[in-house]
Structures are given as structure tokens and as C-alpha cells.
C-alpha positions as CSV (number, residue, x, y, z in Angstrom):
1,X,-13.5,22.3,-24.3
2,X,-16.2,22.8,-21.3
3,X,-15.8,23.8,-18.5
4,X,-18.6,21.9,-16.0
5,X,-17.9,23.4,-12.1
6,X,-15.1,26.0,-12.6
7,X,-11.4,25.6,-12.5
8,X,-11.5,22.2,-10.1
9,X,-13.9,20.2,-12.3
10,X,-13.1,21.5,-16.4
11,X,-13.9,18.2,-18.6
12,X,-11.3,18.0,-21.1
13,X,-11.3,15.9,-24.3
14,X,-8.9,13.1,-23.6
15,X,-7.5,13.4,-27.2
16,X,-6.0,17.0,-26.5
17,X,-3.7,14.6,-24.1
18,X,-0.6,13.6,-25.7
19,X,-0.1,11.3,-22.5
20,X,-3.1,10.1,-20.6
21,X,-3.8,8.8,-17.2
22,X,-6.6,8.0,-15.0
23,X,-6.2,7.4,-11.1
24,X,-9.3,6.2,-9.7
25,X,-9.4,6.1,-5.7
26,X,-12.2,4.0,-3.7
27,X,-13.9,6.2,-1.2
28,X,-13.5,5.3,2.2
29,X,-12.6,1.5,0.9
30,X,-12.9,-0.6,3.8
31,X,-15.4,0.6,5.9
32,X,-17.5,1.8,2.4
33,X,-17.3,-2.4,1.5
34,X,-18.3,-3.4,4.3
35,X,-21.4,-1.3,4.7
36,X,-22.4,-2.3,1.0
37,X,-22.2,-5.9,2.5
38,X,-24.3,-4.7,5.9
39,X,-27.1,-2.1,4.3
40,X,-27.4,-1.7,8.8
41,X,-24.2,0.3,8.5
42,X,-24.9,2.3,5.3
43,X,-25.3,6.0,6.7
44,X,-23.7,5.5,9.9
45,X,-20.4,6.2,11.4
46,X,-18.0,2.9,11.0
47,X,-14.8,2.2,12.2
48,X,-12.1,-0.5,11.0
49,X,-9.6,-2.1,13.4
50,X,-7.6,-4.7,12.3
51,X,-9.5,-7.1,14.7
52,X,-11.5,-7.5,17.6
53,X,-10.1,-6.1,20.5
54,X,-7.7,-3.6,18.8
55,X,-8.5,-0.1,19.5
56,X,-6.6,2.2,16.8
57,X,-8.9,2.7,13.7
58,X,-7.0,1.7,10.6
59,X,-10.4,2.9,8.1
60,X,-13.3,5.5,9.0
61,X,-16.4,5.6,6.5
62,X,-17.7,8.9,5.3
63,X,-19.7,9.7,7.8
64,X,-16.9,9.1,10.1
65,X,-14.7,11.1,8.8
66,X,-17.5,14.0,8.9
67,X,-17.6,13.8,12.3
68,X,-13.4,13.9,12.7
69,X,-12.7,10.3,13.1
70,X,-9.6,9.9,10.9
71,X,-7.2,6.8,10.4
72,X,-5.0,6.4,13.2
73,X,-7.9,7.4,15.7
74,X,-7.9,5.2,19.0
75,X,-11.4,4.1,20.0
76,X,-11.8,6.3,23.2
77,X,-10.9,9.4,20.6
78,X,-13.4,7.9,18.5
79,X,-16.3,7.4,20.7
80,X,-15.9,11.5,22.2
81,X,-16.3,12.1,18.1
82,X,-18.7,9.6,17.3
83,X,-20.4,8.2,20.6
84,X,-22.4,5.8,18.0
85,X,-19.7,4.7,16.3
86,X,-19.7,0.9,15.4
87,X,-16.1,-0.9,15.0
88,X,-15.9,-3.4,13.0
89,X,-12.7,-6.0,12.6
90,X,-11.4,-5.5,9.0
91,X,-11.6,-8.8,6.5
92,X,-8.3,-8.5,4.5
93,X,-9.2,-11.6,2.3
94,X,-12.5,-9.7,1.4
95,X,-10.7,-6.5,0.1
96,X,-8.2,-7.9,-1.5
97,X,-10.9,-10.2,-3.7
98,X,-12.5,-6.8,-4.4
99,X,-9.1,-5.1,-5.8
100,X,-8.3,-8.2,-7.8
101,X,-12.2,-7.9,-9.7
102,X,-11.2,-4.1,-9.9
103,X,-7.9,-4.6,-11.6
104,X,-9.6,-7.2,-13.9
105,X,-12.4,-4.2,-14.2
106,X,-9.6,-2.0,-14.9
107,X,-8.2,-3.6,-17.7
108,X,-11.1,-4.1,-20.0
109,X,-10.6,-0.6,-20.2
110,X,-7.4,-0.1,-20.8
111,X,-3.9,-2.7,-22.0
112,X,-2.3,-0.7,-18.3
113,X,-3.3,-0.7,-15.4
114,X,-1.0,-0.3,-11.9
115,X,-2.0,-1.3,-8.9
116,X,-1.0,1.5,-6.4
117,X,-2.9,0.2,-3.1
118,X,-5.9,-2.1,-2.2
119,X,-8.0,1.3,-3.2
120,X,-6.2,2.8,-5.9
121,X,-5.2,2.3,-9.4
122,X,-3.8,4.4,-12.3
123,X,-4.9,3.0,-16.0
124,X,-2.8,3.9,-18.9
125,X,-5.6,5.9,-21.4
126,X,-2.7,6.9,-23.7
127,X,-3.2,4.0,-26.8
128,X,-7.1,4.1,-26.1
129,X,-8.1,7.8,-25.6
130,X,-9.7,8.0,-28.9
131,X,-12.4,5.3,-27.2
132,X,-13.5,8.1,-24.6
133,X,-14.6,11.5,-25.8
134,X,-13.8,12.9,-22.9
135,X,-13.1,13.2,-19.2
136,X,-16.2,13.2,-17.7
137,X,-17.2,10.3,-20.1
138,X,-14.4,8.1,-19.1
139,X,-15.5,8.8,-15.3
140,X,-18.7,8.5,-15.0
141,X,-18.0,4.7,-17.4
142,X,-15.2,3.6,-14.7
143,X,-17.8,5.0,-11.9
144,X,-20.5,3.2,-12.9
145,X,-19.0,0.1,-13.7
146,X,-17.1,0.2,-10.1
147,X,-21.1,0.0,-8.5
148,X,-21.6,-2.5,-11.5
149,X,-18.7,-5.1,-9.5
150,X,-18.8,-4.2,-6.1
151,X,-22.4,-2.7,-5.2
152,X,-24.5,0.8,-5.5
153,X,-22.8,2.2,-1.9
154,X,-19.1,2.1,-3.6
155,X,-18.1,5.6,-4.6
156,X,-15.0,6.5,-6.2
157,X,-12.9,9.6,-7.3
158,X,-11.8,9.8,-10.5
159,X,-8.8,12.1,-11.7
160,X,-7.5,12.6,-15.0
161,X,-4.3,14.7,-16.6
162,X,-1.2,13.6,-18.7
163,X,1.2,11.9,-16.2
164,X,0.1,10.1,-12.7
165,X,1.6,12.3,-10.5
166,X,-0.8,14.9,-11.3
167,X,-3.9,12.6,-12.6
168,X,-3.4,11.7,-8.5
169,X,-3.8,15.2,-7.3
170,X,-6.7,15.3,-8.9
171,X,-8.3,13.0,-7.9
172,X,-7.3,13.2,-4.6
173,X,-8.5,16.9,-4.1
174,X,-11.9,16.3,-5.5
175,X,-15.1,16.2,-3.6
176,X,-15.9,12.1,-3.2
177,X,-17.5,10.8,-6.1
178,X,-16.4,13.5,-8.1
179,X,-14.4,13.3,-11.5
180,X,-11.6,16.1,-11.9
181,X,-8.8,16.8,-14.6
182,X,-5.9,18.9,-15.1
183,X,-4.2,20.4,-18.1
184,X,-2.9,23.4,-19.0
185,X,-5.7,25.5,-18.3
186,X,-5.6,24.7,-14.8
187,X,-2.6,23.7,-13.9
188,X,-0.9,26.6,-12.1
189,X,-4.2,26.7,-9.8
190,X,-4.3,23.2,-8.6
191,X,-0.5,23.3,-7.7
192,X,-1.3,26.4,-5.4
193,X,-4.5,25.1,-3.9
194,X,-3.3,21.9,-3.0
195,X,-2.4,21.2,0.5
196,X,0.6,19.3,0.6
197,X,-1.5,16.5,2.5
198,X,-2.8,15.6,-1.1
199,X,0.9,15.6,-2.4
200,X,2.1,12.2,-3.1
201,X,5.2,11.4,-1.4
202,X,5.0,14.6,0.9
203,X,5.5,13.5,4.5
204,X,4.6,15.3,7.6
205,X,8.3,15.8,8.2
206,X,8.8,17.5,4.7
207,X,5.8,19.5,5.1
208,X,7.3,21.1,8.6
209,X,10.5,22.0,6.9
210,X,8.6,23.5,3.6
211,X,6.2,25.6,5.8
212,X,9.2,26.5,8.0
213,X,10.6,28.5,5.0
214,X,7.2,30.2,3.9
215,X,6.4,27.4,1.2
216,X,2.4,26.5,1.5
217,X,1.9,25.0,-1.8
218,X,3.6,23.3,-4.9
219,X,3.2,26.8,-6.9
220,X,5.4,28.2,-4.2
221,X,8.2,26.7,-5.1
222,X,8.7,28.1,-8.3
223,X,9.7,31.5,-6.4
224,X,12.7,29.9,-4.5
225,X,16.2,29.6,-6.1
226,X,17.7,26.1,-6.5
227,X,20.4,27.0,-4.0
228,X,17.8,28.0,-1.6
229,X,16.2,24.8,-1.8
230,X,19.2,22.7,-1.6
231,X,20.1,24.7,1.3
232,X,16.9,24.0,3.5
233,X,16.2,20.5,2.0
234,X,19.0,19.2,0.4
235,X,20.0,18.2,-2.9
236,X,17.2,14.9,-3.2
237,X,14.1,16.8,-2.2
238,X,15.1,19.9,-3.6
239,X,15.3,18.5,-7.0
240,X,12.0,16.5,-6.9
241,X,9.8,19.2,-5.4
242,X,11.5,21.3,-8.6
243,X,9.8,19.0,-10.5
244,X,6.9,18.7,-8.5
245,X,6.1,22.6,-9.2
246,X,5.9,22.3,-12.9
247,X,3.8,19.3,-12.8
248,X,6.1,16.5,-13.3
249,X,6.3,13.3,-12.5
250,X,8.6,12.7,-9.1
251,X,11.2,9.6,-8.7
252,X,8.1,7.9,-6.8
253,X,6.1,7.3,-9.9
254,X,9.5,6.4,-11.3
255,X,9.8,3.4,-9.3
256,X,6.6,1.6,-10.4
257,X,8.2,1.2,-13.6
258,X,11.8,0.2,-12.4
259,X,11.7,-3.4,-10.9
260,X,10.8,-6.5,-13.2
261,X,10.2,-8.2,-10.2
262,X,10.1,-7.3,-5.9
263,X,13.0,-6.4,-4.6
264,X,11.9,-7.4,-0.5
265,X,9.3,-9.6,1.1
266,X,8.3,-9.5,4.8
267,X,6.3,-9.6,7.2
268,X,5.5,-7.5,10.3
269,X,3.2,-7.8,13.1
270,X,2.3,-5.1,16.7
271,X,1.0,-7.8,19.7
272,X,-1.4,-6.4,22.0
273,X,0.7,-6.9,25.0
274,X,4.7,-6.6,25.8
275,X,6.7,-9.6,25.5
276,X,9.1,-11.6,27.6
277,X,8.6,-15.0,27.3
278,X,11.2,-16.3,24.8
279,X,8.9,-19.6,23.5
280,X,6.4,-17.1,22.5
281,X,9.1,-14.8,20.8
282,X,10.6,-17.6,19.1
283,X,6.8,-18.8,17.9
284,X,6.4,-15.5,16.7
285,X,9.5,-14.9,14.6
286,X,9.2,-18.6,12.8
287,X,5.1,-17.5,12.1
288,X,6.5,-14.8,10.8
289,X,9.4,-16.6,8.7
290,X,7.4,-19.6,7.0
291,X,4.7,-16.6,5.6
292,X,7.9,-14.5,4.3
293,X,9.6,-17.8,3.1
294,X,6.3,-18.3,1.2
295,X,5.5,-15.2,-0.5
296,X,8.9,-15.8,-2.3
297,X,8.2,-18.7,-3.4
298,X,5.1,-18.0,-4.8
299,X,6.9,-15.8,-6.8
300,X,9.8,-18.1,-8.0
301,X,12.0,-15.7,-6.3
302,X,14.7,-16.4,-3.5
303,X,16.7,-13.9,-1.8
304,X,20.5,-13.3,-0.3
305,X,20.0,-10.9,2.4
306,X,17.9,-11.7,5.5
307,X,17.0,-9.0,8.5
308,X,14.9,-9.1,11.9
309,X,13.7,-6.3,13.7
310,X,12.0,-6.1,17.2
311,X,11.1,-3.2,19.4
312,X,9.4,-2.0,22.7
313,X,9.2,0.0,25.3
314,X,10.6,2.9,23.6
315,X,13.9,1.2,22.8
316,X,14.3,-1.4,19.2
317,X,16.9,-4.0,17.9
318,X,18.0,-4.6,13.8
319,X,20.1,-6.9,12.4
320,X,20.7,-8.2,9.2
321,X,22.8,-10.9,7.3
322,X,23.7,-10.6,3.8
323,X,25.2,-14.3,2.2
324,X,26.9,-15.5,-0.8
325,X,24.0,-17.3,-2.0
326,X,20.5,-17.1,-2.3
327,X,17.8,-18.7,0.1
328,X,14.3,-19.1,0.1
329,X,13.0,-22.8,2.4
330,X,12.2,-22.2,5.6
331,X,14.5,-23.8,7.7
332,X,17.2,-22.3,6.0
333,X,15.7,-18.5,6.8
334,X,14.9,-19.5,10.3
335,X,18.0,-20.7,10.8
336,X,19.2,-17.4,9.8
337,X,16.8,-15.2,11.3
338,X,16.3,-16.8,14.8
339,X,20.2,-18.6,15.9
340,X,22.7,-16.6,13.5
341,X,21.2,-13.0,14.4
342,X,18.6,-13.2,17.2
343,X,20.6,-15.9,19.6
344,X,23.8,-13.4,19.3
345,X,21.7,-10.5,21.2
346,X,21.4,-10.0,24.5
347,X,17.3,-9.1,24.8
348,X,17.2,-6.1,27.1
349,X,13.7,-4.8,26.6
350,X,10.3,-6.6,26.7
351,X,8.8,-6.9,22.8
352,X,5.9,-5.5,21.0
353,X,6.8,-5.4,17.3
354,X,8.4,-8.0,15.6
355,X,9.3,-7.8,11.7
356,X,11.1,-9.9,9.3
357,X,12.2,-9.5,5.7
358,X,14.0,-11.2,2.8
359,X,15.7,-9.0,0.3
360,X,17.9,-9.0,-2.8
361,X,16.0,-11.2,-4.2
362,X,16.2,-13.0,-7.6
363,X,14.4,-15.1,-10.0
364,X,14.9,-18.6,-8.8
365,X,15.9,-19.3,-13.0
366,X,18.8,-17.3,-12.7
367,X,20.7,-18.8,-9.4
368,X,22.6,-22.2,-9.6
369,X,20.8,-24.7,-6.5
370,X,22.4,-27.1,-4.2
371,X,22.9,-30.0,-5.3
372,X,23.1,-31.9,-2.2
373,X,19.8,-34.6,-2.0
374,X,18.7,-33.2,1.3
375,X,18.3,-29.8,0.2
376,X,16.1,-31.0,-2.5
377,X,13.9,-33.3,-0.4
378,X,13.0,-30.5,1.8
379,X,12.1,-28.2,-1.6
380,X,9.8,-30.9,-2.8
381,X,7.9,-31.4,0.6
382,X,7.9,-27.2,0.9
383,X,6.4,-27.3,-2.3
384,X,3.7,-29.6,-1.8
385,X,2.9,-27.7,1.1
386,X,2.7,-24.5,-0.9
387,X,0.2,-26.1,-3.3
388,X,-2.2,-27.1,-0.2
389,X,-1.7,-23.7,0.8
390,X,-2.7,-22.0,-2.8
391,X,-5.8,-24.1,-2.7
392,X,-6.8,-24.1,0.7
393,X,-5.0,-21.1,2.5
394,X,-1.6,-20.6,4.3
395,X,-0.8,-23.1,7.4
396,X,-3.2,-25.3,6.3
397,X,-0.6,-27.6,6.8
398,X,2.1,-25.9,9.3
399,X,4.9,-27.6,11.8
400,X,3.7,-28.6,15.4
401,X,5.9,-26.0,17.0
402,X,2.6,-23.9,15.7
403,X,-0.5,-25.6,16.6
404,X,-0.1,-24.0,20.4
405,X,-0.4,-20.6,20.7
406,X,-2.2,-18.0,18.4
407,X,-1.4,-18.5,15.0
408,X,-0.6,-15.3,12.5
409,X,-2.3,-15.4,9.4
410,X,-1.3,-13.2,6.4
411,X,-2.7,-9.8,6.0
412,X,-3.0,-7.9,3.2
413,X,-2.0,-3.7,3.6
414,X,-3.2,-0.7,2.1
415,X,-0.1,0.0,0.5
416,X,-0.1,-3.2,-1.3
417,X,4.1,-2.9,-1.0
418,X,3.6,-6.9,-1.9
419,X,1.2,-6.0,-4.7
420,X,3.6,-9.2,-7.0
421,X,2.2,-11.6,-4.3
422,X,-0.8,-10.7,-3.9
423,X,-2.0,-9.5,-7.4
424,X,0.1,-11.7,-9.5
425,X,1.1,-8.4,-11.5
């Protein structure tokens, strides 16, 4: 084996892997997509808000982030950074096309591929690493064909090592563009180099308690008793960041595995403004239903427990429901959501946030329907409705209690938590 840059950068014959896995992470996704659609912004210091109007930056490009804008920035933060900065409303329908021609890029590569957000992917290389002599040849192949699909300003890291949670550090902690790996050789030096910022499943929180006890770095760990960890972090985290300090994969990467099918669908939405007027709160929360109601059904899924939550000036409300059978039409989880939990509270705070989910749910094969006629009129005009909105786009064809007002149209996140929905996977 050669090493090409030192430790961080060794290019490793994928057949020494027993396991094999490739995480490959867009640079700078949204604002990089959108300057390779505007050649005007290539070079130059973009912001993404989630539209016009909206002043916290939800993407920074490169030469952004060079300058210290960083996701999360508010504009006014933003412009002292970048005076030149140019914001830009983000185009959810246009990134998520791009990650569904990735994921079919993807797997001409390899039989697996997981979606882990709009950005990122992990392809299985374990059954076809005998196709790729080696790391820096599979990189540079998934590099090039990524500018192949989606044009010569799209760069992407590329990190490579025997289970995900490690083939993420790498490429996570290499320069952009770059392609890294990690095995034996090397091991022990990326897990005390890497900040825990790079450290999948590593919150800020976790961080402050880990530093609070003189622990800097995943190596670090391995010098702390097990009963000195379960003392300062408790018997979950103490257990997973064992793992984590030899390399292995934690219960995060677990859970991509676990579920044959979502467990939750919802929806969630910040106004721009506080809210008291109760027409408008009630508009909001049946928006917010139908597009719930219909990401379940897309999926042939229908679920048994239904929740709201709503918050604002510094103060927030939950409630929840859970029923004997499963639902999944509108009215029937309006019903639920607005009268049966939201009537029963006395507001006593103006609104901001407004969220809604539907959980437990189940394949629509395995639960035993109504059999009342009503109940199945209203499924057959829900579903013609769903077909118009395959073909032509959600609330194509929507109630009147929806034509006033400003309408909420589906958004896709950078987690990709409804990845099912949106990717068909």
C-alpha cells in the first residue's frame, strides 16, 4: 500500500477491507448547486435562506464559509463577515431532483446505497471492491462522475474505511474535494485528531460534558474506566462513545438498518411573525395536517398516534393522542389534531412554531379498514386527489378553507428524516 499525503490521505487497496464503505458528502450543497446553475455566483460568497425575506442562513458556499459565515448565521452577522454577500431563497424541489440523480448515480456503482441527507450518501463497496483497485480510484470515479450529473462547480468529499461510522469521519475531516481512508494504519491518529464537531451523533451538549472531564478526542476515551464514564455520562453514552474509541460503529448507524418502513411523518413550520389570530392558527395547523396526511399515504402507511406542538415567546405547548386504530385521511387527523387536543387548551402565548406529526405507523396491508361506505367515499376522493398531486404537485387541488391566506408547500430538509417519502427507498 501507498501512502499519497501522509497519515490523513494513505490510499488503501479496497480488497485489504473485509467490510467496505464509501460516504461521499457534497461540498457546500445548496449554495455550491446553485452557483453551478448561476456561473455570476461561482467565486463569490452566497448565502441560502429558506426564502425571501428570512434572514437566518440555512447554507453558506465555500467562500462563505472562508470568510466565517456558517449555517445558522443571521444576515446582519453575515453582511459584518461578508459585506458582499448575496442571499439567495433556497429551491427545495431543485435539490432534492439532484439527490434522487445522485442516488440513481450511486447505485450503478454499487447494489447499496443509503441515503443519509439531501448531500450525503454511504454506498456499500463490500460485494464489489474487487471492481476498484483502490481508494483513490474509487474517488476520483464517484468525483468525476458527480461533475458528470450535476456540473464542473460540484465538489465532493470522499471517505472510505470498513464500517460507516468511520468511512464518515473521513470524509468529513478531509480538505473539500479530497478523498481520505482509514484502516489500521491510521486509525488511532484520526480518532485523536478529530474534533468531536466531525463526530457523528456528538452534540454540543455531549461535547461540554466530555471536555468538562479532560476528554478532547475519541482516542481519549480509551484512558477512562467504564465506571468513570458511566459516572459523568451515564450508562447510554458511556457505552457508545466506548465503542466509538475503537472505531465502531455507534447505535446511530444501527438504526438505518432497523425500520422496514418510517416510523413518524410530520410536518413543522417557524412564521415570520407571532401569532394570535385563531383563523390563521387553525389555517395553519390543517396546511400542516393534509401535507402530513399525505406523506403517509404515499407510502401505504397509516398511523395510531397523533401529536401537535406549538410555541412562542419563550414558553411551548404538546399534546398527543394515541387510539385504538390506525388513521391516515385528513379529516380524520384534523379532527384529531385541531378539536380533540388543540380546542381542549387554553392558548396563553402568542405562536411562532407550529408542528404536527403522525406516528406508529403501519403498512396500510396489515390493518383491518372501516367498513362503513362513508369512510370509503372519502378514501377514494383522497386518493384521486393524491394522484393529481403526484403528477402535478401537492394542493393542486386543496379545500377552500385554503385558497385565502398563504399557502405552505412541502419542503424538503437536510436531514432527509422523511428520506421513504421523498426518495421512494
Amino acid at each position: 500500500m501507498k501512502g499519497e499525503v501522509g497519515l490523513t490521505g494513505l490510499n488503501h487497496c479496497l480488497s485489504d477491507y473485509k467490510d467496505c464503505w464509501a460516504h461521499v458528502d457534497i461540498n457546500s450543497y445548496f449554495a455550491t448547486l446553485i452557483q453551478q446553475e448561476n456561473p455570476a455566483l461561482r467565486g463569490q460568497p452566497v448565502g441560502i435562506v429558506k426564502e425571501s425575506g428570512r434572514t437566518c442562513i440555512i447554507a453558506a458556499s465555500k467562500e462563505a464559509k472562508l470568510l466565517g459565515v456558517s449555517t445558522g448565521s443571521r444576515k446582519d452577522e453575515a453582511l459584518l463577515l461578508a459585506p458582499n454577500i448575496r442571499l439567495i431563497p433556497a429551491q427545495f424541489d431543485f435539490y432534492l431532483d439532484a439527490t434522487r440523480r445522485l442516488k440513481r448515480l450511486f447505485e450503478s456503482l454499487s447494489p447499496e446505497v443509503q441515503i443519509f441527507s439531501l448531500d450525503e450518501a454511504f454506498i456499500n463497496l463490500t460485494s464489489c471492491k474487487y471492481l476498484y483497485r483502490d481508494t483513490h480510484t474509487f474517488g476520483t470515479l464517484v468525483q468525476t462522475k458527480i461533475k458528470q450529473e450535476l456540473g464542473e462547480w460540484v465538489t465532493a468529499n470522499v471517505g472510505i474505511s470498513w464500517n460507516r461510522f468511520l468511512a464518515k469521519i473521513a470524509g468529513e475531516t478531509g480538505p473539500k474535494g479530497s478523498i481520505t481512508s482509514i484502516n489500521q494504519e491510521n486509525l488511532d491518529y484520526k480518532l485523536a485528531t478529530t474534533k468531536f464537531t466531525d463526530v457523528s451523533g456528538v452534540g454540543y451538549r455531549l461535547e461540554k460534558r466530555l471536555k468538562a472531564i479532560g476528554i478532547e478526542n475519541l482516542y481519549q476515551i480509551k484512558l477512562f474506566s467504564n465506571q468513570e464514564l458511566e459516572k459523568h455520562l451515564g450508562p447510554f453514552w458511556s457505552k457508545q462513545l466506548r465503542k466509538m474509541s475503537f472505531g465502531e460503529e455507534p447505535n446511530l448507524f444501527e438504526h438505518i438498518d432497523s425500520n422496514p418502513h418510517m416510523k413518524s411523518v410530520g410536518r413543522s413550520i417557524t412564521g415570520y411573525k407571532l401569532c394570535n389570530n385563531e383563523t390563521e392558527i387553525k389555517q395553519i395547523l390543517y396546511n400542516l395536517v393534509l401535507e402530513t396526511a399525505s406523506k403517509a399515504r404515499s407510502m401505504g402507511l397509516a398511523g395510531r398516534q397523533i401529536s401537535v406542538y406549538l410555541s412562542g415567546e419563550g414558553r411551548y405547548w404538546f399534546s398527543h393522542v394515541t387510539l385504538p386504530s390506525y388513521v391516515n385521511q385528513n379529516k380524520e387527523v384534523f379532527e384529531l389534531v385541531y378539536h380533540y387536543l388543540y380546542k381542549k387548551w387554553q392558548r396563553s402565548f402568542l405562536v411562532i412554531k407550529f408542528g404536527v406529526r403522525l406516528s406508529l405507523l403501519k403498512p396500510e396491508t396489515q390493518i383491518n379498514q372501516p367498513l362503513w361506505p362513508t369512510w370509503h367515499k372519502q378514501r377514494y376522493l383522497e386518493k384521486a386527489v393524491d394522484e393529481l398531486a403526484q403528477k402535478y404537485g401537492l394542493f393542486t387541488v386543496r379545500p377552500a378553507s385554503l385558497l385565502n391566506g398563504q399557502l405552505i408547500r412541502p419542503e424538503v430538509t437536510g436531514f432527509l428524516g422523511d428520506k421513504s417519502f421523498q426518495l421512494g427507498s
